[in-house]
N, C-alpha and C positions, 0 to 999 in steps of 0.2 A: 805846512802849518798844522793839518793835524795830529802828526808825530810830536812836533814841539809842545799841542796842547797832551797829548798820553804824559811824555815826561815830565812836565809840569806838573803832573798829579801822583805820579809816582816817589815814594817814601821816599826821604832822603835814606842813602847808603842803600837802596833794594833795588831789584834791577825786575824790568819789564819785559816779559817777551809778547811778542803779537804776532800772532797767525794770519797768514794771507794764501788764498789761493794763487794761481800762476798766472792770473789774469796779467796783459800785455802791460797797463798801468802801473802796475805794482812790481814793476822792476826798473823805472827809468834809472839811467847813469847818472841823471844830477837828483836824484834825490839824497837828501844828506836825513842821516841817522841819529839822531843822537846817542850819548855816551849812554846812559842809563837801558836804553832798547835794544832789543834784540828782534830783529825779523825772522820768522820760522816760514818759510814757504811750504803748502801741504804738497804733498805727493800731486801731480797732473787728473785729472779725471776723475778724482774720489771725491764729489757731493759730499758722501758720507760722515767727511770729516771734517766739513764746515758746516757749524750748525743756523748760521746766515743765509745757507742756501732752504733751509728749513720757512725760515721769518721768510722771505722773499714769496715761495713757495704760495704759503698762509694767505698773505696780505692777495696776490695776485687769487686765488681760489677763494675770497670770501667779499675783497673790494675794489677787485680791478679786469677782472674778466668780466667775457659777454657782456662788451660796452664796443661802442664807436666812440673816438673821441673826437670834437669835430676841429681842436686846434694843437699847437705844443700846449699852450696855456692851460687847455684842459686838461691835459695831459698830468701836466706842474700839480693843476687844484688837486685833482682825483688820488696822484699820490700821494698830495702832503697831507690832506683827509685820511687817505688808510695808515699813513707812518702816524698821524697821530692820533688817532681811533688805536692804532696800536702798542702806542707808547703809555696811553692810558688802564691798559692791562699790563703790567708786571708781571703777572703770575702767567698769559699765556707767552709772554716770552720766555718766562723758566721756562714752561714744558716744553717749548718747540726745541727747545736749544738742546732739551736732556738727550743721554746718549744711553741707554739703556746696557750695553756690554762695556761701555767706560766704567761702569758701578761696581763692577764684578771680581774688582781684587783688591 
């Protein structure tokens, strides 16, 4: 479903690609493609080069660490609180996402 909502949005006639790291999910055999997408898997082990493990990072060092949480449910609240506590800044997810040697040619 979320593949079908990218190509949904994508330009007619322009083609999409999407970066995924190698996580076990992100390769089932039935998941279906669409025509418009293209999946790029990064290299094994380079953080570096998903800038998602950056946001993750953030969120956990500013509103989810040094907590107990005392259920899943808490769990649920606490996240959807920092995804959108962080969804409400735009500008730090530009920065976390920048790649400072990407800029460079």
């Amino acid at each position: 479903m979320h593949l079908e909502e990218i190509a949904f949005h994508v330009a007619p006639g322009a083609h999409a690609v999407v970066l995924l790291d190698q996580a076990g999910w992100h390769g089932s055999a039935e998941l279906v493609v669409p025509q418009n997408i293209t999946l790029m898997p990064l290299p094994p082990r380079c953080p570096e080069l998903n800038p998602v493990e950056n946001v993750w990072q953030f969120m956990r060092d500013n509103w989810l660490s040094n907590r107990i949480f005392s259920s899943y449910d808490d769990i649920v609240d606490h996240s959807c609180f920092a995804w959108n506590k962080l969804a409400d800044q735009p500008w730090r997810i530009m920065t976390l996402g920048l790649r400072t040697w990407a800029h460079r040619f």
